[in-house]
C-alpha positions as CSV (number, residue, x, y, z in Angstrom):
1,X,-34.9,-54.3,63.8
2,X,-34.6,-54.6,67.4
3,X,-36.3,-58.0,69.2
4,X,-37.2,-58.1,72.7
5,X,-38.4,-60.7,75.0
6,X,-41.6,-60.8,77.4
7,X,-42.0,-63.4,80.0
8,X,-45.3,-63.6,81.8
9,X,-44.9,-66.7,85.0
10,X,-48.4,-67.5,85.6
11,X,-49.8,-69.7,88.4
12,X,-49.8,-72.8,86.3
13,X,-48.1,-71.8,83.1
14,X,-45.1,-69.7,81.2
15,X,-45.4,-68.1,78.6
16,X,-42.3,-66.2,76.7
17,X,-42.7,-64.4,73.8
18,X,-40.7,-62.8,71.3
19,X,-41.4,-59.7,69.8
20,X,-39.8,-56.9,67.2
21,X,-39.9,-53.1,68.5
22,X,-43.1,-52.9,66.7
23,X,-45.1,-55.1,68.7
24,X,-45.4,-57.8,66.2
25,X,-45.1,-61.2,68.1
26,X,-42.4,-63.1,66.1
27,X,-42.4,-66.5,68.3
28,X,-43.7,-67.7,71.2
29,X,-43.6,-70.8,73.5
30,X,-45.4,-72.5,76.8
31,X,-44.7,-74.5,79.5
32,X,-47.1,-76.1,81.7
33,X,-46.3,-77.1,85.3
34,X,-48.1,-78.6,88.3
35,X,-47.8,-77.2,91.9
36,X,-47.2,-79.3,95.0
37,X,-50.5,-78.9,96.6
38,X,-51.4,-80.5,100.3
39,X,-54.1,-79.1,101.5
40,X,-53.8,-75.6,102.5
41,X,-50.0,-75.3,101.5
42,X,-49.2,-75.0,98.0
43,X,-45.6,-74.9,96.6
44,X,-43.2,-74.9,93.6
45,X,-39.0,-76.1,93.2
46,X,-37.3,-72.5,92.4
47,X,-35.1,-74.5,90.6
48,X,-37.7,-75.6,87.7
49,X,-39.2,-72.2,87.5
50,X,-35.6,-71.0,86.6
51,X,-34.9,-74.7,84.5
52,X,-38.3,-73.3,82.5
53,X,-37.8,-69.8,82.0
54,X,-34.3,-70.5,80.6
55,X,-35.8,-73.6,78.4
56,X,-38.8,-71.4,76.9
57,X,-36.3,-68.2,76.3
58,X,-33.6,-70.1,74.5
59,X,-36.6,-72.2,72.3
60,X,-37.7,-68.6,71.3
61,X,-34.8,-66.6,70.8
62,X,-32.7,-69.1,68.5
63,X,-31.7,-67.1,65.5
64,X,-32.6,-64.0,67.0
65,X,-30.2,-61.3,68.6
66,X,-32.1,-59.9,71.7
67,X,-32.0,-56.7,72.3
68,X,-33.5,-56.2,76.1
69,X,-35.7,-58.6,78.4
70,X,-37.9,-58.3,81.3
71,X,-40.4,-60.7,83.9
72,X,-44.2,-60.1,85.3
73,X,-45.1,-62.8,87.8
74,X,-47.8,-63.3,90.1
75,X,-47.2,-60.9,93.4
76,X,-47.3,-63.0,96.8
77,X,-45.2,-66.1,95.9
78,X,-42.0,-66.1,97.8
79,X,-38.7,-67.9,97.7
80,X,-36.4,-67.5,101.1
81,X,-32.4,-68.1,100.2
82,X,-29.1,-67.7,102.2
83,X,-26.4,-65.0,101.9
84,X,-25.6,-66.6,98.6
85,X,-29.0,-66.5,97.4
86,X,-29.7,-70.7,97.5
87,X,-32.9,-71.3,98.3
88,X,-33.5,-72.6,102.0
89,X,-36.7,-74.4,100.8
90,X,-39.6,-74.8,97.5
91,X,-41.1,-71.5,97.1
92,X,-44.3,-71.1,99.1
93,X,-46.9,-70.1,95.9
94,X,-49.3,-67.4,96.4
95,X,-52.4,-69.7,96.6
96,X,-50.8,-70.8,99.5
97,X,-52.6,-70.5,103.1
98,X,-51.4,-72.3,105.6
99,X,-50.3,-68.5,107.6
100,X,-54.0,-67.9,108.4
101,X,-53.0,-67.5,111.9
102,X,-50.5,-65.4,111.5
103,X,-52.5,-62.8,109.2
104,X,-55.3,-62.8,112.4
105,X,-52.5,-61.7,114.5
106,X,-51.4,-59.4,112.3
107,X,-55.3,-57.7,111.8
108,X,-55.4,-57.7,115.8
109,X,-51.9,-56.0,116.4
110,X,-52.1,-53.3,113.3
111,X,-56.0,-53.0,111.9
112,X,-57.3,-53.5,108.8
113,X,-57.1,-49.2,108.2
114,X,-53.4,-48.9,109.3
115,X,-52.6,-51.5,106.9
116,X,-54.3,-50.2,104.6
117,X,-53.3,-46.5,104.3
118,X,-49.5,-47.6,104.6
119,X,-49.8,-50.9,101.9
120,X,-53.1,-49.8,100.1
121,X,-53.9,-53.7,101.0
122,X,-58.0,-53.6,102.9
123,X,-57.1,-57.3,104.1
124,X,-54.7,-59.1,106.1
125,X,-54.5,-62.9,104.7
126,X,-52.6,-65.8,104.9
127,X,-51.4,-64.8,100.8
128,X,-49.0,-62.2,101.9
129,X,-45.5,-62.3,102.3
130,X,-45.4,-60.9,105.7
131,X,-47.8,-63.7,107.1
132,X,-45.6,-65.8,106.0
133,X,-42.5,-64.9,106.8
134,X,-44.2,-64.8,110.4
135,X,-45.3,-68.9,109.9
136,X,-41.8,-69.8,108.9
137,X,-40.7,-68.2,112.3
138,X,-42.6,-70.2,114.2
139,X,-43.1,-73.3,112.4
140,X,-39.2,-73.6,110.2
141,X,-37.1,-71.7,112.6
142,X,-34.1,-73.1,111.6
143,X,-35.0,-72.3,108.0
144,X,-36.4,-68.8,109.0
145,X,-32.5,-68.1,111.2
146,X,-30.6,-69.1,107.5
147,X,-32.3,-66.9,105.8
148,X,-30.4,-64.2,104.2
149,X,-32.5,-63.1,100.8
150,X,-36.2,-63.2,100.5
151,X,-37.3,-63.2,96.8
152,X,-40.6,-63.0,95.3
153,X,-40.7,-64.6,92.2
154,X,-39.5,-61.8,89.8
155,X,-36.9,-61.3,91.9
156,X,-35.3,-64.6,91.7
157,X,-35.4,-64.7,88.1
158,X,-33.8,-61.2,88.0
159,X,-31.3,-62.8,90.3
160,X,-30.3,-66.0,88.4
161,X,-30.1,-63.8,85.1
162,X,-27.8,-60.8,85.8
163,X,-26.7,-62.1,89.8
164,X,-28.1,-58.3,91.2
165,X,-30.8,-58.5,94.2
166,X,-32.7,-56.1,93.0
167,X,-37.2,-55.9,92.9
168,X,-39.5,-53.7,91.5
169,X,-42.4,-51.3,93.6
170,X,-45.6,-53.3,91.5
171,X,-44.4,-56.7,92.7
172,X,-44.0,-55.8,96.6
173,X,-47.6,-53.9,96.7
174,X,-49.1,-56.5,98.6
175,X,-46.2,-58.2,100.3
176,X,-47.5,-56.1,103.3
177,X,-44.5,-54.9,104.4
178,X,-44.1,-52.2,101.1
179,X,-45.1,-48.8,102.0
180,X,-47.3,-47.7,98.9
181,X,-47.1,-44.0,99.2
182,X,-43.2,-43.4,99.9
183,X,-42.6,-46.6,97.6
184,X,-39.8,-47.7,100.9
185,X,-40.2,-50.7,102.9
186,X,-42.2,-50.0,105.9
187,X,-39.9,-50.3,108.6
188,X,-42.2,-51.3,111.2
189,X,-43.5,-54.4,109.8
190,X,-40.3,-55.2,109.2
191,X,-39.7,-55.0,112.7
192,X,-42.4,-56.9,113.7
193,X,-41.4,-60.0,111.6
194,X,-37.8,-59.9,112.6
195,X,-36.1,-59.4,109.3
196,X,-34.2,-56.4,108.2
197,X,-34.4,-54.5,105.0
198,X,-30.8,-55.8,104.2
199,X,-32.2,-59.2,103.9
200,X,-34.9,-57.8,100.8
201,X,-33.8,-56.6,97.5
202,X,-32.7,-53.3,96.2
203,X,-36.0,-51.7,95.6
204,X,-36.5,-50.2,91.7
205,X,-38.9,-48.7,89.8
206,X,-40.4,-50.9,86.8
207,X,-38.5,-50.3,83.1
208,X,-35.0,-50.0,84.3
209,X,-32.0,-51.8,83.6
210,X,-30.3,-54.5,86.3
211,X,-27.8,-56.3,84.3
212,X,-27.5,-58.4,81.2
213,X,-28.4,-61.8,80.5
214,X,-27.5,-63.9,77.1
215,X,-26.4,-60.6,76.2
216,X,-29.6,-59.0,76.4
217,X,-30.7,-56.1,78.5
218,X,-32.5,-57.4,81.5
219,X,-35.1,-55.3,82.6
220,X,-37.5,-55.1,85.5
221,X,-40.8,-55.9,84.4
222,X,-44.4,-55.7,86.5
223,X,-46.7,-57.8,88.4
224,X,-48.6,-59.8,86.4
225,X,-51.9,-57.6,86.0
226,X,-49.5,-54.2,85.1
227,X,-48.2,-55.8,82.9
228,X,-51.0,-56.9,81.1
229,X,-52.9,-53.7,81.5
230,X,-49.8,-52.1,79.9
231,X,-49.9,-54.8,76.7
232,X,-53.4,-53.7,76.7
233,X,-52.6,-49.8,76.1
234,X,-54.1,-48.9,79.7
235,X,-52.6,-46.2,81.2
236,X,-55.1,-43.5,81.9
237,X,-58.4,-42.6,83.3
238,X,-61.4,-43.6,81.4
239,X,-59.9,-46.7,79.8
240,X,-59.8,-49.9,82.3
241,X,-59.2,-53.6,81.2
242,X,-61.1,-56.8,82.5
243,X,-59.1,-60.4,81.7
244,X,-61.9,-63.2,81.4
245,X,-59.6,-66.3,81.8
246,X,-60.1,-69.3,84.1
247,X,-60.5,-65.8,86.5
248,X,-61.4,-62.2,85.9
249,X,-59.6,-59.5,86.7
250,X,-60.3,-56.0,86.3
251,X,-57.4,-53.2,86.7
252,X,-58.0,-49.5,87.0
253,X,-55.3,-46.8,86.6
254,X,-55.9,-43.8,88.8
255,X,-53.8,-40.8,90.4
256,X,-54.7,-41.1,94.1
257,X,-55.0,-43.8,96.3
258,X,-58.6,-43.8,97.7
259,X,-59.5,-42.7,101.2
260,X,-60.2,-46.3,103.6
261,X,-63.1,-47.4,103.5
262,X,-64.3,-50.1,106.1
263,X,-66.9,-51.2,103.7
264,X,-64.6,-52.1,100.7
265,X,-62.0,-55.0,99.7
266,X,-61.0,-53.2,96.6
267,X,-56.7,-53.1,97.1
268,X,-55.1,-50.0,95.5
269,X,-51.5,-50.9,94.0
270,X,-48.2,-49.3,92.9
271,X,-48.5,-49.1,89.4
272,X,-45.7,-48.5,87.0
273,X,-45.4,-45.1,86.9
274,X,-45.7,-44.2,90.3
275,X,-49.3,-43.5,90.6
276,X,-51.6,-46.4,91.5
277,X,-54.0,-49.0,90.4
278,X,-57.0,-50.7,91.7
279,X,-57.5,-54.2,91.5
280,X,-60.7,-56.7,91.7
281,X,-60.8,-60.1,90.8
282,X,-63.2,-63.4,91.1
283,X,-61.6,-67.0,91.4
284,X,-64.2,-68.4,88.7
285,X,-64.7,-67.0,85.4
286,X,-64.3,-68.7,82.1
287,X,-63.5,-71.9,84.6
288,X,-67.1,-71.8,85.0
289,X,-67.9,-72.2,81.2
290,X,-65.3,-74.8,80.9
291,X,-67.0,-76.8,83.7
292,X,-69.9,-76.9,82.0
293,X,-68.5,-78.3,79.0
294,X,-66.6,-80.7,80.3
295,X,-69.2,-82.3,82.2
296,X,-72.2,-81.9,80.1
297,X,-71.1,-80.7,76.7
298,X,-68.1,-82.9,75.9
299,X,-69.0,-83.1,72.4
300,X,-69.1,-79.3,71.7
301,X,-66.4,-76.8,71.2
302,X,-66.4,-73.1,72.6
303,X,-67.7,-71.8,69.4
304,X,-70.5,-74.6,69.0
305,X,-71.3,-73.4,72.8
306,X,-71.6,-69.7,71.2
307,X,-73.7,-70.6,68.6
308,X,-76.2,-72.5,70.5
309,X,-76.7,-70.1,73.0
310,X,-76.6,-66.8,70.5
311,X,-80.1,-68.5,69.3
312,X,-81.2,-67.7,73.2
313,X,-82.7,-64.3,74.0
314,X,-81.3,-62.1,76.4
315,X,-82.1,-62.5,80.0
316,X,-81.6,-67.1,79.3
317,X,-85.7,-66.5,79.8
318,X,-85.5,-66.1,83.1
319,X,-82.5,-68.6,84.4
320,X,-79.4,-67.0,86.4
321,X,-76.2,-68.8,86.7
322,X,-74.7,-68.1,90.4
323,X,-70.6,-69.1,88.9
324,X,-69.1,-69.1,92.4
325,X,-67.8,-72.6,92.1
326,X,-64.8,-71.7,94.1
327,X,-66.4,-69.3,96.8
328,X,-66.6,-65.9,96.0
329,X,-64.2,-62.5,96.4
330,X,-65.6,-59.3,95.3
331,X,-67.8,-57.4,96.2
332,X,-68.0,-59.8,99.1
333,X,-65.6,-62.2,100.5
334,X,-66.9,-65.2,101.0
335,X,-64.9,-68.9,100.5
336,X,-68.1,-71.1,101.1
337,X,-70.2,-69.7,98.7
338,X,-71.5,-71.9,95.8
339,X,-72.7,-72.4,92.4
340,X,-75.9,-72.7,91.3
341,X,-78.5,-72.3,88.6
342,X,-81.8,-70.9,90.0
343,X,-84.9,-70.3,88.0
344,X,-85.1,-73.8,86.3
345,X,-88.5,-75.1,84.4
346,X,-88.7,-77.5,81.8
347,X,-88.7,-74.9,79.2
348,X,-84.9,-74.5,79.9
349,X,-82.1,-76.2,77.3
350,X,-79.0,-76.6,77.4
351,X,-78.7,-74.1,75.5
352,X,-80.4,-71.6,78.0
353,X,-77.8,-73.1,80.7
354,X,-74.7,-71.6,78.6
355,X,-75.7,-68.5,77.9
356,X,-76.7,-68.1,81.8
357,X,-72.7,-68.8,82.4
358,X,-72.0,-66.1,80.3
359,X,-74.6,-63.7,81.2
360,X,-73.4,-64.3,85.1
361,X,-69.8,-63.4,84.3
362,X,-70.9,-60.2,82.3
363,X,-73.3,-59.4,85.7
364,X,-70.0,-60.1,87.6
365,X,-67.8,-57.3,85.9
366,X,-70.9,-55.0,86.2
367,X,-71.2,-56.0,89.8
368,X,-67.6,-55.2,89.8
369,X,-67.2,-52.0,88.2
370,X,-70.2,-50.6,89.9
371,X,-68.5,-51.5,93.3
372,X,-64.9,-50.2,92.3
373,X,-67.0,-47.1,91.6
374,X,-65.1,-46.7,88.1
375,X,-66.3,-43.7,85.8
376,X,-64.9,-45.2,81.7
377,X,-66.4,-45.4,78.9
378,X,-64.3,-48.5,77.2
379,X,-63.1,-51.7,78.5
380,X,-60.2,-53.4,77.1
381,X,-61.2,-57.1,77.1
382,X,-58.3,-60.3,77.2
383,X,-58.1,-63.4,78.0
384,X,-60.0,-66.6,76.6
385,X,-63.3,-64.8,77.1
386,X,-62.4,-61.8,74.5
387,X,-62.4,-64.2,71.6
388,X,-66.4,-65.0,71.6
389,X,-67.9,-62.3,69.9
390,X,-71.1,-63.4,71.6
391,X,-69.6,-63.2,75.2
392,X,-67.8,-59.6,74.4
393,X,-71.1,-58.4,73.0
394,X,-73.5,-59.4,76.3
395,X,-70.7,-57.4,78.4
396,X,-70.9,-54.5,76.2
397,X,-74.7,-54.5,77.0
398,X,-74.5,-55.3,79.9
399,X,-72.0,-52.6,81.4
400,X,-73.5,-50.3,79.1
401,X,-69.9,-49.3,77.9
402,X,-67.9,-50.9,74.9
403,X,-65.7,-53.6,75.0
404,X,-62.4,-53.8,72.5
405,X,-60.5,-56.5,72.2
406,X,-57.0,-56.4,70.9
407,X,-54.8,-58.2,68.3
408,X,-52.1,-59.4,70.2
409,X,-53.9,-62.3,72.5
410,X,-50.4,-62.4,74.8
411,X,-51.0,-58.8,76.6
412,X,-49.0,-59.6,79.6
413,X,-46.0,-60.9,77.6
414,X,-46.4,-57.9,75.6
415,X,-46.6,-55.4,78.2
416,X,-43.1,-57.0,79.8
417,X,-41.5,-56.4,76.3
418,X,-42.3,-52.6,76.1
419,X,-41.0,-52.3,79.7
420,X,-38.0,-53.9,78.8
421,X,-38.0,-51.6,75.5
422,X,-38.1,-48.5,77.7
423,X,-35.1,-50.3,79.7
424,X,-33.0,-50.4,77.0
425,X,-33.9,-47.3,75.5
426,X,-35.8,-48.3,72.3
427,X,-38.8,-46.8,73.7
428,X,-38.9,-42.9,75.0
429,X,-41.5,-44.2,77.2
430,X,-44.8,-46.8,78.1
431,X,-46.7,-44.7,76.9
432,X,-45.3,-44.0,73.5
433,X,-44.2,-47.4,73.0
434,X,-48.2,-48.4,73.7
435,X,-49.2,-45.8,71.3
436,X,-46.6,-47.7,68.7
437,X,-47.2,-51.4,69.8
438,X,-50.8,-52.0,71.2
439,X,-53.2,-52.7,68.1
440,X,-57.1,-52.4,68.9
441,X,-59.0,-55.2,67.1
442,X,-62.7,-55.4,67.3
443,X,-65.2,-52.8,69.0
444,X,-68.4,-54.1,71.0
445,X,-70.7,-51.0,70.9
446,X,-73.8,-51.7,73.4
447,X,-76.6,-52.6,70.9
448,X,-79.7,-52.0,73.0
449,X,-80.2,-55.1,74.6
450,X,-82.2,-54.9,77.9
451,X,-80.3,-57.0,80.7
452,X,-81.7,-54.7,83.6
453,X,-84.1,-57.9,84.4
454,X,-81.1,-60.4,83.9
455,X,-79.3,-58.3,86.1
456,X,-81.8,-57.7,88.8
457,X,-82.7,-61.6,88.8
458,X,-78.8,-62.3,89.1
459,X,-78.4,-60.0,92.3
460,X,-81.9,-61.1,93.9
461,X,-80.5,-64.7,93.6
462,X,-76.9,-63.7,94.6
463,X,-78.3,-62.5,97.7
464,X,-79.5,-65.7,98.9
465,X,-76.2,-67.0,99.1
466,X,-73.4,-64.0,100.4
């Protein structure tokens, strides 16, 4: 039996997993961490992400001969090193957006289409790599003038396990300087920052082999949401997955990378195979939920939540939860938008108020799909939000499309395993590894439930506030 290793470096959190070439997870282990946040800026020791990785992977792996391993990690966080690859400085985190200058300056000397049809990126922000690369030019120079390797996060673990400088195309997709279509840095941006392409890694495709580690095969792996489509067994047309965590995400394979549009926020990706992805996303999700019990529900668990609210009809009799506790994204950008719940009376319960959290967050990936314009018929559902059978069930009547949930809860971790699988040649390919390792568990077929009201009385009240 061959054993391979999947490492998914969340915002927050790691998670490792271990798993034998049948996707059956053997062991698993997390570590929690907390970023240096002051206000805009938010960073993270490249030291202790290595310090954890390494801690989590031996905890796993103990009795266990590894046969290959591989990485997903968030896209935009970035660690800036000297010739020897030391790091100058703590790694600047995605979240981070103290560049916000810079990315204006950017958006006036390129345009938001330019951009787009070279990084498949609708938006210049302070997130990206290029932005801030430019800050640390004008705010660190001395730092910026040392620097002699620019990692993002994937690529400094790569680094400290095998010693190669070496990325993958998924990770740099919106490092804005990553030219989508020709999958080669685009030379001009470069240029514009001030850093040459000597000074970024070796660029690679995702599934191939850089070295060894522990004397594994270490593997390059995916951004964070490849990866977890991949552990999902998404990787055609008609099939798209939606993660309902403290987020959501929804991720969309396709073969072309749409025409720009001035109208849309919707970034198209490099996926794993060359083609591309499309990408939306909300910053509050099941966060909103948890809110809620925290503050008024202390004394209830998830599932008591479900059950009180499954005695609700649909539509929470008339009361819409607006969940944009932390501003809102897509379809429209907007950082100052709030929360609310509108269409109170004294009939409502507390009960009423929970199932309007999870009615809004089934409107939201509605809202969602009908803006990304996606033709499927299934959605693959993970995170914290595809274990309530109450929750998966108002999506599936919701979007009108069914919702299947799957048996391994660790999708991303998964999906880094099979591409670290195909790495070392245990699998022929994603695909067929998918096809041998991604287990479907329950089905939500829509049931007939009319939400059209809900739905209508969500975006009437949604439009009040964006």
């Amino acid at each position: 039996m061959k054993y391979l290793v999947g490492a998914d470096i969340g915002t927050t959190s790691l998670k490792a997993a271990l798993f034998d070439e049948n996707g059956e997870l053997i062991k698993s282990a997390v570590r929690d961490y907390t970023l240096k946040v002051s206000g805009d800026r938010v960073e993270f020791e490249p030291e202790e992400y290595w310090r954890l990785f390494e801690e989590a992977y031996l905890e796993i792996s103990e009795g266990y001969e590894v046969a290959a391993v591989a990485v997903d990690t968030q896209c935009e966080t970035m660690i800036v090193a000297d010739g020897e690859g030391r790091p100058l400085r703590d790694a600047i985190v995605w979240l981070d957006n103290r560049a916000a200058a810079q990315a204006e300056q950017i958006k006036k000397d390129f345009g938001n289409k330019k951009v787009y049809e070279i990084t498949g990126q609708p938006e210049i922000t302070a997130t990206w790599p290029a932005s801030k690369l430019l800050w640390l030019k004008a705010n660190e120079p001395k730092v910026f003038e040392r620097i002699g390797k620019i990692f993002l996060l994937e690529d400094y673990i790569l680094f400290r396990m095998t010693g190669k400088f070496v990325t993958e195309k998924t990770l740099q997709s919106s490092s804005l300087y990553f030219d989508v279509r020709s999958g080669g840095w685009w030379g001009e941006m470069l240029d514009y920052v001030g850093i040459g392409a000597d000074k970024l890694p070796g660029l690679l495709d995702s599934g191939v082999p850089v070295g060894e580690y522990r004397g594994a095969v270490a593997v390059t792996g995916a951004m964070d949401q490849v990866a977890g489509a991949i552990g999902a067994g998404v990787f055609e047309k008609g099939v798209v997955s939606e993660m309902t965590g403290t987020t959501m995400a929804i991720f969309a394979p396709t073969d072309r990378m749409p025409e720009f549009d001035p109208a849309s926020i919707i970034p198209c990706h490099y996926n794993y195979d060359g083609t591309y992805c499309l990408l939306a996303w909300t910053p509050t999700a099941g966060i909103a939920l948890k809110w809620f019990k925290n503050n008024f529900c202390e004394d209830f668990s998830f599932r008591e939540l479900d059950g009180i609210a499954e005695k609700v009809s649909p539509g929470s009799d008339g009361l819409s939860f607006l969940p944009y506790l932390c501003g809102s994204t897509m379809p429209k950008y907007d950082p100052d938008a709030r929360g609310a719940f509108v269409g109170l009376t004294m009939e409502h319960t507390r009960a009423h108020a929970v199932r309007a959290i999870l009615e809004s967050v089934a409107c939201m990936l509605r809202e969602n799909i009908e803006y990304m314009k996606l033709s499927c018929d299934q959605i693959r559902s993970m995170g914290g939000g595809a274990t309530s059978p109450l929750w998966c069930q108002i999506k599936a009547d919701m979007t009108s499309r069914r919702i299947v949930t799957l048996k391994n809860k660790e999708t991303a971790c998964l999906g880094s395993a099979i591409l670290a699988g195909v790495g070392a040649g245990i699998f022929d390919s994603v695909r067929s590894a998918c096809e041998k390792t991604v287990a479907l568990d329950k089905v939500y077929s829509p049931a007939g439930a009319d939400y059209e009201k809900c739905y209508e009385n969500f975006k009437k009240a949604e439009g009040k506030i964006l």
